[in-house]
C-alpha positions in Angstrom: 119.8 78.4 94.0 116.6 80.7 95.0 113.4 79.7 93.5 110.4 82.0 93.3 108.7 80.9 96.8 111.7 81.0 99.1 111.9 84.6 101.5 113.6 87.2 100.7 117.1 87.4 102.9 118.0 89.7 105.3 119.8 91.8 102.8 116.7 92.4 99.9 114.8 95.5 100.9 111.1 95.2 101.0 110.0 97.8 98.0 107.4 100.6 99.7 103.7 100.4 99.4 101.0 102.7 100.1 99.4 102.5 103.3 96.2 100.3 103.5 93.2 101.9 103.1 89.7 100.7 102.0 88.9 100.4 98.6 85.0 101.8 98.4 84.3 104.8 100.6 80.8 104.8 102.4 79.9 107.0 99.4 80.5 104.0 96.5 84.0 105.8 95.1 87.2 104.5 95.3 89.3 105.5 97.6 93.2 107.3 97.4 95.7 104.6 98.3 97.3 107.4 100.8 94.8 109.9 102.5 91.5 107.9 101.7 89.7 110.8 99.4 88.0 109.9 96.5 90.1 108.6 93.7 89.5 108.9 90.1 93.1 108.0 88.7 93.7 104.1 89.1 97.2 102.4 88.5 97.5 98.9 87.3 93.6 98.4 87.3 92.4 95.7 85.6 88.3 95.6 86.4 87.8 92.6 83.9 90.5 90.6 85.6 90.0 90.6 89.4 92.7 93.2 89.8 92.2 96.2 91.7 95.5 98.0 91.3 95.9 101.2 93.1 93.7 104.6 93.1 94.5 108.0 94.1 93.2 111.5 94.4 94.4 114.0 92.1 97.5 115.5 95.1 98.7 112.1 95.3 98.6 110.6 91.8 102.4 110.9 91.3 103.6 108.9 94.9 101.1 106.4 93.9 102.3 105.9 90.4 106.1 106.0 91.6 105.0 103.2 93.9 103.2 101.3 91.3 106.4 101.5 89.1 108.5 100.3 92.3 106.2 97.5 93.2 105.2 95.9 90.0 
């Protein structure tokens, strides 16, 4: 029986995620979870409970959300 902290196995695929990029620009806005720019639209943020989530810029709002849903 698999418990919560044992690996995945060979045959689970990893879900995607969006590539890493910093979370403040140099400018003090958040930055898109894909190409860097600044990002108003945030996805599973939670500010009041330590949990950055992901932001995006307004061409990449939708991948980001699709991976949010993916990766929960």
């Amino acid at each position: 029986m698999r418990t919560l902290f044992d690996p995945p196995s060979s045959h689970e695929t990893t879900p995607p995620a969006a590539p890493v990029t910093p979370t403040i620009r140099p400018d003090g806005q958040r930055a898109c979870a894909v190409c860097g720019a600044p990002a108003p639209f945030g996805f599973g943020v939670r500010l009041f409970h330590n949990r950055e989530g992901r932001w995006a810029c307004f061409a990449h709002r939708d991948t980001v959300h699709a991976l949010r849903e993916t990766n929960p």
